[in-house]
C-alpha positions as CSV (number, residue, x, y, z in Angstrom):
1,X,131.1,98.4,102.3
2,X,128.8,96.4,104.2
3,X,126.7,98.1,107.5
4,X,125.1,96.5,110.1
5,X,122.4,99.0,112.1
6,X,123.3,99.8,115.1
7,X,121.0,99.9,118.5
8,X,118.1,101.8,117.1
9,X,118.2,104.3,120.1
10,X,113.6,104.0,120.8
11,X,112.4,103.9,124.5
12,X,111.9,100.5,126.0
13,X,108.4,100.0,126.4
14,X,105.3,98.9,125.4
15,X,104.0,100.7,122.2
16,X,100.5,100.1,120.6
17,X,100.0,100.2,116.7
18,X,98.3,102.9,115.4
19,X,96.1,101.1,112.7
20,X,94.7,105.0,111.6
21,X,97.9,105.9,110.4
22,X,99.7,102.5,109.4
23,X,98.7,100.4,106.4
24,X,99.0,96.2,105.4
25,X,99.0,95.6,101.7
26,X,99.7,93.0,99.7
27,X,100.4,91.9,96.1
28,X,100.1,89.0,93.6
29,X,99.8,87.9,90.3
30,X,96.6,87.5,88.7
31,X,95.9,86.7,85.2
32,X,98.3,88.8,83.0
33,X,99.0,92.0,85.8
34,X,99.3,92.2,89.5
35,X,96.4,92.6,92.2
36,X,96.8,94.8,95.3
37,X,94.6,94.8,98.2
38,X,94.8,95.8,101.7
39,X,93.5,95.4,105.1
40,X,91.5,97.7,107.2
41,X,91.2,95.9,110.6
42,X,94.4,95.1,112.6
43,X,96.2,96.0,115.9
44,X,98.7,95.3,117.6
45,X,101.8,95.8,120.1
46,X,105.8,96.3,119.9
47,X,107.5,95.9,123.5
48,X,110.7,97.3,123.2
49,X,113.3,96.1,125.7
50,X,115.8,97.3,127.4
51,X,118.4,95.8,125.0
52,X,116.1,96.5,121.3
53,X,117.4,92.7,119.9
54,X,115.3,91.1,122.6
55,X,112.4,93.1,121.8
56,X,108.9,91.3,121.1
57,X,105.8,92.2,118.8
58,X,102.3,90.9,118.2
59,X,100.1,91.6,115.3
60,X,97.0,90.1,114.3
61,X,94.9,91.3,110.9
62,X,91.3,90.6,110.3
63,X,90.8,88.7,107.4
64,X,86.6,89.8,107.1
65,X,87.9,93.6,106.4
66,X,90.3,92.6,102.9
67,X,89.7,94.9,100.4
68,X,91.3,94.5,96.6
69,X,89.0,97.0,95.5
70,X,86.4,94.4,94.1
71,X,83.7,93.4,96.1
72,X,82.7,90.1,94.2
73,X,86.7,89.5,94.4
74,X,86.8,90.0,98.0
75,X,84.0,87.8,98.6
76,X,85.5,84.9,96.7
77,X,88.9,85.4,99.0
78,X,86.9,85.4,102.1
79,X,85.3,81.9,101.0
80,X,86.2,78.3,102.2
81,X,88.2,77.9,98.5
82,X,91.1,80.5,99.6
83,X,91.2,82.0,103.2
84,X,88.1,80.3,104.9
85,X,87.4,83.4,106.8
86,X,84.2,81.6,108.7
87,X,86.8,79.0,110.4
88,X,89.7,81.4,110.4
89,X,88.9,85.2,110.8
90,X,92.2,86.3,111.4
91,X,96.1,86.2,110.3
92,X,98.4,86.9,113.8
93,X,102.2,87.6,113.4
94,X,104.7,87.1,116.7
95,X,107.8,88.2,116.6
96,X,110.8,85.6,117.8
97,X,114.2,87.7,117.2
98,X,115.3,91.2,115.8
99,X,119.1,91.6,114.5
100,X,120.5,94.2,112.6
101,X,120.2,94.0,108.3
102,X,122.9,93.4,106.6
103,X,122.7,95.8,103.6
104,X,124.9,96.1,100.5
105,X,124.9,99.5,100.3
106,X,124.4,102.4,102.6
107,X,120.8,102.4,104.3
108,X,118.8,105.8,104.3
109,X,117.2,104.5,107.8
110,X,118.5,101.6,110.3
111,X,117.3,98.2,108.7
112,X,116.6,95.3,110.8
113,X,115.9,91.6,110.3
114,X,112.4,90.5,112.3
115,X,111.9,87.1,112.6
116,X,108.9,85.4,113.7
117,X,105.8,83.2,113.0
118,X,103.1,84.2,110.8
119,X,99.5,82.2,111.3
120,X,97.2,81.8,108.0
121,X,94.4,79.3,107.7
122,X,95.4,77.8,110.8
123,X,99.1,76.7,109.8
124,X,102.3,78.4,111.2
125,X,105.2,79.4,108.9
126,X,108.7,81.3,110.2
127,X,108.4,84.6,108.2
128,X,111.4,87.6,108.1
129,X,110.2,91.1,107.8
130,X,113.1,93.4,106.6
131,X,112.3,96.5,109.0
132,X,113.6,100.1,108.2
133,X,113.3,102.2,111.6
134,X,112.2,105.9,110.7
135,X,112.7,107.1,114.0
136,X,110.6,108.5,117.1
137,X,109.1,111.9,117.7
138,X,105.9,113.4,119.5
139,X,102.9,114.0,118.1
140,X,100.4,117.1,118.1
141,X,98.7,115.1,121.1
142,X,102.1,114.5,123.5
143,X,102.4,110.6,122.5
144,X,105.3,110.0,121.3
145,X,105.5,108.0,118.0
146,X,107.4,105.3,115.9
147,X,107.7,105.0,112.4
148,X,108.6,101.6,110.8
149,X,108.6,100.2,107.1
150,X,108.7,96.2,106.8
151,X,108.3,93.6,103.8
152,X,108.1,90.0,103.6
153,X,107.3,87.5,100.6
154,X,105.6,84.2,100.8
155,X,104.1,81.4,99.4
156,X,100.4,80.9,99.6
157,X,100.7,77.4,99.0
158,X,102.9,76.9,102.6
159,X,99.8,78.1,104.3
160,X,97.8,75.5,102.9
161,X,96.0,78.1,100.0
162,X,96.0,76.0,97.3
163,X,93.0,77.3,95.0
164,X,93.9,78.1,91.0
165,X,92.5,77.6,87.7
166,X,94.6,76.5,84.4
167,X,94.9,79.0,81.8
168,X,95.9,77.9,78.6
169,X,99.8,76.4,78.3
170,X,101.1,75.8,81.7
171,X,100.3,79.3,83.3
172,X,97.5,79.9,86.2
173,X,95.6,82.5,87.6
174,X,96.9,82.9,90.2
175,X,100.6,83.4,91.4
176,X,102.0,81.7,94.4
177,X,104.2,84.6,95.5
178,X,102.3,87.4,97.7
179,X,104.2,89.9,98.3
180,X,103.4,91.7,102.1
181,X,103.9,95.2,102.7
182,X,103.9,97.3,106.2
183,X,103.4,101.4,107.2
184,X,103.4,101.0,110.8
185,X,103.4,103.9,113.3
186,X,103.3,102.8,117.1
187,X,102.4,105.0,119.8
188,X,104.3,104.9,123.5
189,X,101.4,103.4,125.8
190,X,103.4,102.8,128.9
191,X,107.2,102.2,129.8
C-alpha cells in the first residue's frame, strides 16, 4: 500500500531554526572509505502557512565553520580549489514547494517532499529534501518546538566543484556524490 502524508497538523507561523540543537552533515567518498563532516554555523527560518503545502523556508550555512575533523583537511576545502570560501562564504537553501512523500511502505513519521534551490560557489541547482515531520511540543522554556529530519544527494560537480586527483586505474579521490543530512528543530517565533 502506498501513503501519502497528510496535513502535518503544526501552527502557521514563522519558526526560527534552532542551530544548538539541529545538526548539517554530510558525506563522500574519499580514497577507499567515506568522509563525514559537518557544519557549525547556520540559521535560518520555516514560515508555515495557513495551508502547510504553501509553506516557505530559508537556510543559509557558513562555509568558514566546516569541520571533517581534520584541520589541514578543512583548510584545503575552504580553499579557491573546492569551495572558494574567500568569494563565497556561505551555501543558502530556499524552499519553492512542499507535497506529501510518496512512500512504499508505512512511514513511522509524516514524510514530505521539499523542493527548492540550493546556492554553492555561486551557481543555483533545484535540490529535493525528503522531510520526516516529528511533530511539535513545548519546551522547558514555553517555546514551542518542531522536530524535522531531511536528506538530499548531489553532485559536486553541478555546482561547479570540480577539484580530484587520479588514483591508479580509473578511480579518484574524490567521489562526486555528497550525500546531505539534516536534524532540525525550529522554535515558534511569532504567528
Amino acid at each position: 500500500m502506498i501513503e501519502t502524508a497528510a496535513d502535518p497538523g503544526l501552527t502557521a507561523g514563522i519558526w526560527t531554526i534552532d542551530p544548538a540543537h539541529s545538526e548539517i552533515t554530510f558525506s563522500v567518498r574519499h580514497l577507499m572509505t567515506t568522509v563525514r563532516g559537518s557544519f557549525a554555523e547556520f540559521g535560518g527560518s520555516i514560515e508555515i502557512a495557513d495551508d502547510p503545502f504553501l509553506s516557505t523556508a530559508t537556510a543559509e550555512i557558513a562555509i568558514e565553520s566546516i569541520d571533517t575533523r581534520n584541520a589541514e583537511r578543512d583548510a584545503h576545502i575552504r580553499s579557491s580549489e573546492i569551495m572558494d570560501v574567500a568569494n563565497h562564504p556561505a551555501m543558502t537553501f530556499t524552499a519553492t514547494g512542499v507535497a506529501p512523500a510518496r512512500t512504499g511502505r508505512r512511514a513511522r513519521h509524516p514524510r514530505y517532499g521539499v523542493d527548492g534551490d540550493l546556492t554553492i560557489r555561486g551557481v543555483t541547482r533545484p535540490v529535493n529534501l525528503i522531510t520526516e515531520f516529528h511533530g511539535t511540543g513545548v519546551d522547558p522554556w514555553g517555546g514551542l518546538r518542531a522536530g524535522f529530519t531531511a536528506s538530499t544527494r548531489i553532485l559536486r560537480s553541478d555546482f561547479g566543484i570540480q577539484f580530484n586527483v587520479p588514483l591508479q586505474g580509473d578511480r579518484l579521490v574524490l567521489g562526486d556524490d555528497i550525500e546531505i543530512g539534516l536534524e532540525i528543530q525550529a522554535v515558534l517565533a511569532e504567528s
